[in-house]
VEXLUM-58262 format. One record per residue (C-alpha): residue in three letters; x, y, z. Coordinates in nm, 2 decimals. Layout:
{ALA {X Y Z}}
...
END
This chain:
{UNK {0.00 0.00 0.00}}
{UNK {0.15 0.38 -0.12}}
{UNK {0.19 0.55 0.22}}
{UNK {0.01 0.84 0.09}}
{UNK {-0.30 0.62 0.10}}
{UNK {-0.24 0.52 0.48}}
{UNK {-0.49 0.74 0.63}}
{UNK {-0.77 0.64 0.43}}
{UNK {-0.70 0.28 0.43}}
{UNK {-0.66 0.27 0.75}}
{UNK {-1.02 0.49 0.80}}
{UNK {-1.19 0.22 0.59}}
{UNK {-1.11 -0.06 0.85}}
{UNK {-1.09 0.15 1.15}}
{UNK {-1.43 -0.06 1.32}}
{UNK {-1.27 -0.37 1.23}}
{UNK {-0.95 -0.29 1.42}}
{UNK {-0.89 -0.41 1.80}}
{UNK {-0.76 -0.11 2.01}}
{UNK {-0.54 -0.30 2.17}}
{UNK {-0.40 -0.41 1.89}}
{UNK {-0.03 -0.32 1.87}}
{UNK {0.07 -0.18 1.47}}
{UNK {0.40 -0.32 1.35}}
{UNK {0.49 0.00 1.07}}
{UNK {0.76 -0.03 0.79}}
{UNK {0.70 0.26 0.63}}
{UNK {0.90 0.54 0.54}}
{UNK {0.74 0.83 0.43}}
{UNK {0.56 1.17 0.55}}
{UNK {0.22 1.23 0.47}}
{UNK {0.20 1.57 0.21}}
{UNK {-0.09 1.69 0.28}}
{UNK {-0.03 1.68 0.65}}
{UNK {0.35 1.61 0.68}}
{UNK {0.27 1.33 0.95}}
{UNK {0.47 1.04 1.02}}
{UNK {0.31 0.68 1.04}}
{UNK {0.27 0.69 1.44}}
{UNK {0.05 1.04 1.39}}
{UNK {-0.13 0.88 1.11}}
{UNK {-0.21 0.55 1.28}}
{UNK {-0.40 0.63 1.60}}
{UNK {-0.59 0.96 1.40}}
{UNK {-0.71 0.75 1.10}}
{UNK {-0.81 0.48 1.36}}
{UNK {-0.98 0.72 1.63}}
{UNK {-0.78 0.57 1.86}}
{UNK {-0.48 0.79 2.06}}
{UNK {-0.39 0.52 2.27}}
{UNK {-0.30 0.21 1.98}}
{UNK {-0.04 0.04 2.05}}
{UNK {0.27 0.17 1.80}}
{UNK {0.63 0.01 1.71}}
{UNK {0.81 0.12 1.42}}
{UNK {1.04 -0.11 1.26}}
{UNK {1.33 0.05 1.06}}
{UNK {1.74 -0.01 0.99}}
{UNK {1.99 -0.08 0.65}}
{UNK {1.78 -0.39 0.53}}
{UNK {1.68 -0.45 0.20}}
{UNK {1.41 -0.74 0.19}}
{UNK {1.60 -0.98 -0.06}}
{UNK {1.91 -0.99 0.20}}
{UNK {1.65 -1.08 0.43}}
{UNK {1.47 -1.32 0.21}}
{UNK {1.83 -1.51 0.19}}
{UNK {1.92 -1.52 0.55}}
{UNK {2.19 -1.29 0.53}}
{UNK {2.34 -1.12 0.88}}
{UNK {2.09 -0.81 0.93}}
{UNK {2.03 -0.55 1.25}}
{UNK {1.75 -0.36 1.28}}
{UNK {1.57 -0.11 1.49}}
{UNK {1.23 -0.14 1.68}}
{UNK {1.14 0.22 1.82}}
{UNK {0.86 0.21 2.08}}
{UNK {0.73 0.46 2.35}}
{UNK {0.61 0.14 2.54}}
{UNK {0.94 -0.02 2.66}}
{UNK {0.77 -0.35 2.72}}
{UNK {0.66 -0.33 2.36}}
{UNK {0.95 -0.28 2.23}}
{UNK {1.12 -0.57 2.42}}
{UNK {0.85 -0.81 2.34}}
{UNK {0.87 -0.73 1.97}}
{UNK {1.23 -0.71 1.94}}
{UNK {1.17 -1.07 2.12}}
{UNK {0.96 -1.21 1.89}}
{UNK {1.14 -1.12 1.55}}
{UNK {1.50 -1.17 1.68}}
{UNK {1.73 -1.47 1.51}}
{UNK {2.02 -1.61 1.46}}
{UNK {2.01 -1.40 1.08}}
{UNK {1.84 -1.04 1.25}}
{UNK {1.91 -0.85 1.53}}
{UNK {1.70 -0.60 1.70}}
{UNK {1.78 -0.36 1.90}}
{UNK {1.53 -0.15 2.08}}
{UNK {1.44 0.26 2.07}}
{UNK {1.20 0.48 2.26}}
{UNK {1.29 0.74 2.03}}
{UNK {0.97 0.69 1.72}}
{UNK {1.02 1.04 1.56}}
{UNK {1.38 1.01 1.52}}
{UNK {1.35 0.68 1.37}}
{UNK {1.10 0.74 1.17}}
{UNK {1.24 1.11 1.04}}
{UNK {1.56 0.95 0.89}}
{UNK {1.39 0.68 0.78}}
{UNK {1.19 0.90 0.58}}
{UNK {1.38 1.17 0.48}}
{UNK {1.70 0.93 0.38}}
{UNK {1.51 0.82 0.08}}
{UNK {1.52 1.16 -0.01}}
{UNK {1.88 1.20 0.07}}
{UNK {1.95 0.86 -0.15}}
{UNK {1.78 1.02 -0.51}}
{UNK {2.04 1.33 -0.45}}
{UNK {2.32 1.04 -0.41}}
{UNK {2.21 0.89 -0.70}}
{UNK {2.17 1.27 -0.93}}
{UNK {2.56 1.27 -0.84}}
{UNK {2.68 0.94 -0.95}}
{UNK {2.41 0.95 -1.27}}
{UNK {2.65 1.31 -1.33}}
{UNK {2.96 1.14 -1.28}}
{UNK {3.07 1.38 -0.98}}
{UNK {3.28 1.19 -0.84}}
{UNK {3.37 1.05 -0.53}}
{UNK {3.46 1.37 -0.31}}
{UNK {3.13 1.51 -0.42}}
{UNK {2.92 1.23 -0.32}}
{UNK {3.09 1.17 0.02}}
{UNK {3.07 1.60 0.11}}
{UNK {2.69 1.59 -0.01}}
{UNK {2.59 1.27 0.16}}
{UNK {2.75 1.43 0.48}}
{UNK {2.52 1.71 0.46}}
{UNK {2.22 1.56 0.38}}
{UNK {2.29 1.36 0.74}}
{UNK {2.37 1.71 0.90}}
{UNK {2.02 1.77 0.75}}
{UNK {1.83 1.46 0.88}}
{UNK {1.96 1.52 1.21}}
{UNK {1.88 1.89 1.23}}
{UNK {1.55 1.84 1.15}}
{UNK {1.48 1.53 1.40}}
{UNK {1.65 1.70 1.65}}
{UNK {1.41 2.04 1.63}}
{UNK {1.12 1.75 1.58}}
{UNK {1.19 1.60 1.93}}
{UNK {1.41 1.36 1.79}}
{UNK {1.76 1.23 1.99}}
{UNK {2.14 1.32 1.83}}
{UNK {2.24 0.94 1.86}}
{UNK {1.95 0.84 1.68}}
{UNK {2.03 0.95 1.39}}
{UNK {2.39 0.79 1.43}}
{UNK {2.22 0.46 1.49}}
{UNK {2.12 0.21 1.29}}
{UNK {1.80 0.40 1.17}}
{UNK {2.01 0.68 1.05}}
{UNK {2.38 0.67 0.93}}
{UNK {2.34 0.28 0.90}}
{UNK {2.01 0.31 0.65}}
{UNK {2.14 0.62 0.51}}
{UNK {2.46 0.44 0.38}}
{UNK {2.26 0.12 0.26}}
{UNK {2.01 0.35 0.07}}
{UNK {2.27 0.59 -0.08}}
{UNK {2.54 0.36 -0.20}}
{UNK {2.40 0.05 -0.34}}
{UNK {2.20 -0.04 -0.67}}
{UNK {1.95 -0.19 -0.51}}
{UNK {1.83 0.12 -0.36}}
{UNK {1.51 0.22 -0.54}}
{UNK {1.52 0.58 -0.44}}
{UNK {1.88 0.59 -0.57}}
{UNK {1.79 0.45 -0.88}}
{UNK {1.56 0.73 -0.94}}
{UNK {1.84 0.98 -0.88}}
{UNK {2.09 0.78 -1.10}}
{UNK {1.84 0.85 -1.40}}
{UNK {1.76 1.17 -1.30}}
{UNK {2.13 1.30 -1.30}}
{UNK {2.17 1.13 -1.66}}
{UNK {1.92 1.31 -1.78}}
{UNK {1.61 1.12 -1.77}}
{UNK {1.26 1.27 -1.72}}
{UNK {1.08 1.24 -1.41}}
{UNK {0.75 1.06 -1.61}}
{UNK {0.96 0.85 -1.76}}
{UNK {1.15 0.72 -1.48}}
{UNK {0.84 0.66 -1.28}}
{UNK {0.65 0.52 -1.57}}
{UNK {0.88 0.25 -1.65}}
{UNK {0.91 0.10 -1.26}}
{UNK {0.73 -0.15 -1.12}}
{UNK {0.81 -0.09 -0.76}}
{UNK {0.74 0.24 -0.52}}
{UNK {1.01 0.53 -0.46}}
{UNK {0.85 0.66 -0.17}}
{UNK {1.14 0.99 -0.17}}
{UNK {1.02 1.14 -0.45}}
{UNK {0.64 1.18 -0.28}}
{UNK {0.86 1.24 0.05}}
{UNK {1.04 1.50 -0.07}}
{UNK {0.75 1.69 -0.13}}
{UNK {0.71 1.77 0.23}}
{UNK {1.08 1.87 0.28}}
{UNK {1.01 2.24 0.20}}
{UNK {0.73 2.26 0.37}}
{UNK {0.93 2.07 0.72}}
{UNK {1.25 2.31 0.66}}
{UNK {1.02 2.61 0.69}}
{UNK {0.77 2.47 0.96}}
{UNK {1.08 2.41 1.16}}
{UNK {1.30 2.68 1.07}}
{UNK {1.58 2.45 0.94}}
{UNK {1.86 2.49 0.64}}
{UNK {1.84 2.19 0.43}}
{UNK {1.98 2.30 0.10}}
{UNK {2.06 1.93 -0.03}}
{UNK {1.70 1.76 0.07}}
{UNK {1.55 2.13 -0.09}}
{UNK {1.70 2.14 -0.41}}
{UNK {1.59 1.73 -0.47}}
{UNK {1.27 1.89 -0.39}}
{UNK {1.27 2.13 -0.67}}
{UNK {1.42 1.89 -0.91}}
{UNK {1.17 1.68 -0.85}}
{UNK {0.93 1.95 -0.93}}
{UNK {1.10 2.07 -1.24}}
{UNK {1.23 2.42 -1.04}}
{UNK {1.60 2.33 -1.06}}
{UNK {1.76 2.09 -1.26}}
{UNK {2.05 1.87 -1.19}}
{UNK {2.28 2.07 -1.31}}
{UNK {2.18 2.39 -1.15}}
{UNK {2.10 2.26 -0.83}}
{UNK {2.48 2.11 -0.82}}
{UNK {2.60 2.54 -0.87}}
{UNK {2.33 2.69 -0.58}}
{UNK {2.45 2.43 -0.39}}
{UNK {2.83 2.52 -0.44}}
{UNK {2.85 2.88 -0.45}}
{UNK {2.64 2.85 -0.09}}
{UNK {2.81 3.11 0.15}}
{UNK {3.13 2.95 0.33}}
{UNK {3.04 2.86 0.67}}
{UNK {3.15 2.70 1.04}}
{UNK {3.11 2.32 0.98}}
{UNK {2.83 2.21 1.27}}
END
């Protein structure tokens, strides 16, 4: 199911739905319209504040885990018992879980690195280069984390498996959906035609929709995550965005 359909899905069944029943979410996305995150979304859609809520999130790509391969994960819970319990029951000798109370800094990078992986793939579709991709990449976590941290989110978070462990799994390797996008994007392909040919959902191009309208809610420079934005929205393109972004004033690195 496209995120951006969550609410109403979720509406649809909402009498069906035991209240105690705790939600398990994979997602990673914002909501445009209302730039909420899947625990927000969850207990509104289902008239329920008190659902039970885990987030699951971490570097895994679900072929690896398909073939047993060594995995570690995140489950982020404001229910410690939860948390354990869950983190319990998918635990194996293949995935390890570790365990979060911190929901909206999880689920911020989750988000937002998708984002961050289509501006890693613009640079290696342009052929950059290496020092490029590492200084951008590096400043589209600066990003994340400044925006999860104003959102309530912790520092370490976004350090964590969640953030600079998904971040690196989503920015540097083909399988990488939202990578792919940006791969295409910085070798010139259309936007239509990119999206028209896959088969499979890059949720950071609808995500990166609500980057603007976070960075300004929350009074926060993002330059990299903004200009994907506007690429995405045929403001900028690749090429242009690449000279904003390096003829930005020269600043204290923080």
């Amino acid at each position: 199911m496209l995120f951006q359909f969550s609410s109403s899905f979720l509406a649809n069944i909402s009498t069906h739905v035991d209240p105690k029943l705790p939600f398990i979410s994979l997602s990673k996305g914002l909501e445009l319209n209302t730039l909420r995150t899947m625990s927000k979304i969850i207990p509104r859609a289902l008239g329920n504040r008190r659902q039970p809520f885990i987030v699951l999130s971490g570097p895994s790509f679900a072929v690896e885990l398909m073939n047993k391969l060594p995995t570690a994960m995140v489950v982020a819970s404001k229910d410690k018992k939860l948390a354990s319990s869950v983190q319990q029951l998918l635990a194996s000798p293949n995935l390890r879980i570790s365990t979060s109370s911190d929901v909206t800094g999880v689920e911020i990078a989750g988000a937002l690195k998708n984002v961050l992986a289509i501006a890693a793939g613009i640079v290696e579709g342009m052929n950059l280069g290496n020092n490029c991709m590492a200084a951008l990449v590096a400043q589209g976590c600066s990003e994340i984390r400044w925006l999860a941290t104003k959102m309530g989110g912790k520092p370490t978070t976004l350090s964590g498996l969640s953030g600079s462990g998904d971040i690196m799994l989503t920015c540097f390797v083909n399988l990488s959906r939202n990578r792919n996008v940006g791969l295409r994007l910085g070798s010139g392909e259309k936007l239509d035609q990119i999206m028209g040919s896959m088969n499979q959902v890059a949720e950071g191009v609808s995500t990166a929709g609500a980057v603007i309208a976070l960075a300004q809610k929350y009074n926060v420079k993002m330059p990299v995550l903004t200009a994907v934005a506007r690429i995405i929205d045929n403001e900028l393109t690749p090429k242009k965005a690449v000279m904003e972004l390096m003829n930005l004033p020269q600043v204290e690195e923080v």
